[in-house]
C-alpha positions as CSV (number, residue, x, y, z in Angstrom):
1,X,-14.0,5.6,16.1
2,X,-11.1,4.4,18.2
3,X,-7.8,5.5,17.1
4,X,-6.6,2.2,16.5
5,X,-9.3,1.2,14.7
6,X,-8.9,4.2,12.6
7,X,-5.4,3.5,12.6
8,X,-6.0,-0.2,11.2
9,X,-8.1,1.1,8.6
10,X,-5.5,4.1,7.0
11,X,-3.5,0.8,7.7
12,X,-5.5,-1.5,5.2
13,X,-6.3,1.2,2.9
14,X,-2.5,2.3,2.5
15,X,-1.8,-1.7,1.1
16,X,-4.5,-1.9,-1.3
17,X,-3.7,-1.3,-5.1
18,X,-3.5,2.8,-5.8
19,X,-7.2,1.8,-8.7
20,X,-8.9,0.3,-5.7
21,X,-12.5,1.5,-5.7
22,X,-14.7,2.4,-3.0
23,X,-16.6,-0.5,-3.4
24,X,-13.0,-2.7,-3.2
25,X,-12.5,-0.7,0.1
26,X,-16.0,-1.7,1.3
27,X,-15.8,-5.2,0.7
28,X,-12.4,-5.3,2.6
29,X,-13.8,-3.5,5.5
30,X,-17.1,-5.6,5.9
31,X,-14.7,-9.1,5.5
32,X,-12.3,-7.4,8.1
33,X,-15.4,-6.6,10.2
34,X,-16.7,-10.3,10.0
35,X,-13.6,-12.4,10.5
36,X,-13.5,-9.7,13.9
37,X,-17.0,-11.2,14.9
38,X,-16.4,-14.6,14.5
39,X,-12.7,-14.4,16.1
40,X,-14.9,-12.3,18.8
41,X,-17.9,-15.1,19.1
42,X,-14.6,-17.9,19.3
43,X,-13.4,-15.5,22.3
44,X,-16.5,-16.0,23.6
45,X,-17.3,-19.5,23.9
46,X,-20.1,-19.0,21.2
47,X,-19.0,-21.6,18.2
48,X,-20.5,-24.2,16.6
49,X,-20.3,-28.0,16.8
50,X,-19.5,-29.5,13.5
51,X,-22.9,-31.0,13.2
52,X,-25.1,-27.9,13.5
53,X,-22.4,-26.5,10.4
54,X,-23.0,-29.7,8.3
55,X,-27.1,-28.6,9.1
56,X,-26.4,-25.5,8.3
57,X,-24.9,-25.6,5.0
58,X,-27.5,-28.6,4.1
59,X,-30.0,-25.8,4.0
60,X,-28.2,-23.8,1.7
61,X,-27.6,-26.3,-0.6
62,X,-31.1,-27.3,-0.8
């Protein structure tokens, strides 16, 4: 692992609440690791237009 990705983690771990679980830890690290995919696909030119989203969540409303 990078160091600064190690360092960001140690970084996010240090602010949680001292009774944070492991599964608290986990959930923070696989939002973290999803809002850096999205901001990455953005980066990327891969977004969506608004009309494929209102499609989208259609489908899993239905």
């Amino acid at each position: 692992m990078p160091t600064k990705v190690k360092e960001a983690v140690i970084d996010m771990i240090q602010r949680m609440p001292d009774d944070a679980s492991v599964a608290d830890i986990m959930a923070e690290l696989y939002i973290r690791r999803k809002i850096d995919e999205g901001l990455q696909q953005l980066d990327s030119g891969q977004e969506l237009e608004h009309a494929e989203v209102q499609q989208r969540v259609q489908r899993w409303l239905s």
